[in-house]
C-alpha positions, 0 to 999 in steps of 0.5 A: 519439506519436499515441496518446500524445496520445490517451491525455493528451487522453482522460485530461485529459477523463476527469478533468475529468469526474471533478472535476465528479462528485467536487468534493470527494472528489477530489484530484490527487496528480500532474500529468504534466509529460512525455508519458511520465509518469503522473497520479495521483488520489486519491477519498475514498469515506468517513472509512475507505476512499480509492482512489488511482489510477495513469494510465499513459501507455498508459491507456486504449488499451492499459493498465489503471489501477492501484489502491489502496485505502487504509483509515482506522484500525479496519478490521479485516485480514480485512476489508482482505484481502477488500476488496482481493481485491474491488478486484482483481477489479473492475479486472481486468473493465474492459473494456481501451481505455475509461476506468473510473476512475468505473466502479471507484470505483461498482463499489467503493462497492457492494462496500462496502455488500455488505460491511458488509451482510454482516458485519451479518448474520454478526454477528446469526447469530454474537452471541457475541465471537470469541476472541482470540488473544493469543499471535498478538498477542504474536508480533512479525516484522521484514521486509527487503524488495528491488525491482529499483527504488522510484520511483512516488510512489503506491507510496511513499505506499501503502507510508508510509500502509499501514504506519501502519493497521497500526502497523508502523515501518520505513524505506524507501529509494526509486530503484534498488534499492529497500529496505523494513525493517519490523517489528511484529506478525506478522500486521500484517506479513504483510497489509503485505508481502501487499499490497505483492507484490500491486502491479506490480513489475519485481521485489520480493523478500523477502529475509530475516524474523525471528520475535521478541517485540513487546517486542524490536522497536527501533523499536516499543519506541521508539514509532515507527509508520510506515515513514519514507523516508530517501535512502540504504541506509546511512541505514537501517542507521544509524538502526536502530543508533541504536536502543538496545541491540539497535539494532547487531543488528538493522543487521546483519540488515538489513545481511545481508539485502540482501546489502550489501558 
């Protein structure tokens, strides 16, 4: 119980700091109401790139934050993929029992302007444009992804703000178990489920995939983007049934997927 309120007492000055040094950038996403609750915090870095922030009740003495950046519209995968490969490895040399919230976000702006310097550089060497391929882009994918449980709040947003930077639709289901449908272009979708295996979870599982065309995607054919959380299993399979002609069909492979009885 002491290093519980150690640790509230040490995160409450770490934050008070954090908000004289970010008046602006800075918003609390989460207070803690209970001694076993987690504060979540968000930093606006620029127009294209935020870090949200997880405090365990074991932060700082024995457990690390956990981070997530979030990207603005225009931001290319490859760099997504990279920056968030950066992210990790700043945060897994903080050094354990000090706080390094202020140290991760310093850290993480420099890997920024190294970045856009060295993609400056590479686009001076590289004038000519990069093909495109455009049978990839076709390429649709629909995703059925299983967690032994959805309930962070931060874990939800990053799954609703992930998918709209990459115009992917689906449904999400938070508490236990958790469920996740999604779909869209193949490569989208693969960066969004990447991404969601590289956050902690008790378990997640990827339990089914279906490779098909753009076109015959139901809800982005529809002109949904963005995954939307409903309250129960069977209010996704009801909303992708509703979903024109193939809507039934696509209910069933989610049906299936999660092995729903």
């Amino acid at each position: 119980m002491a290093d519980t309120e150690e640790n509230r007492e040490r995160q409450l000055n770490e934050i008070t700091l954090l908000e004289t040094m970010y008046p602006e950038e800075i918003r609390i996403i989460k207070n803690p109401q209970g001694p076993d609750e987690d504060f979540e915090l968000e930093i606006q870095l620029d127009t294209a790139h935020s870090l949200s922030f997880v405090l365990p009740w074991l932060y700082p003495t024995s457990s690390p934050p956990h981070v997530f950046v979030s990207f603005g519209p225009g931001v290319q995968n490859d760099d997504r993929k990279q920056l968030r490969a950066r992210l990790r490895e700043i945060v897994d040399r903080q050094v354990p029992g000090i706080e390094c919230v202020d140290l991760i976000v310093g850290d993480f702006k420099q890997a920024l302007e190294d970045f856009e310097s060295d993609r400056q550089a590479q686009a001076a060497q590289h004038a000519a444009p990069r093909p495109t391929h455009k049978t990839e882009e076709a390429e649709g994918l629909r995703v059925v992804l299983w967690m032994h449980h959805l309930l962070a709040t931060s874990k939800r947003r990053a799954i609703v703000q992930l998918s709209k930077e990459l115009s992917l639709a689906g449904y999400s289901k938070p508490g236990y178990p958790g469920s996740v449908y999604v779909e869209g272009e193949a490569s989208n979708v693969r960066s969004f489920v990447d991404e969601l295996k590289s956050m902690r979870w008790q378990a997640i599982q990827e339990r089914a995939s279906e490779v098909t065309p753009v076109p015959a995607l139901t809800l982005i054919s529809s002109g949904q983007i963005g995954v939307e959380e409903v309250q129960g299993l069977g209010d996704i399979v009801e909303n992708l049934k509703s979903r024109g002609d193939r809507g039934p069909e696509v209910a069933t492979f989610y049906v299936e997927g999660m092995r729903i009885k």
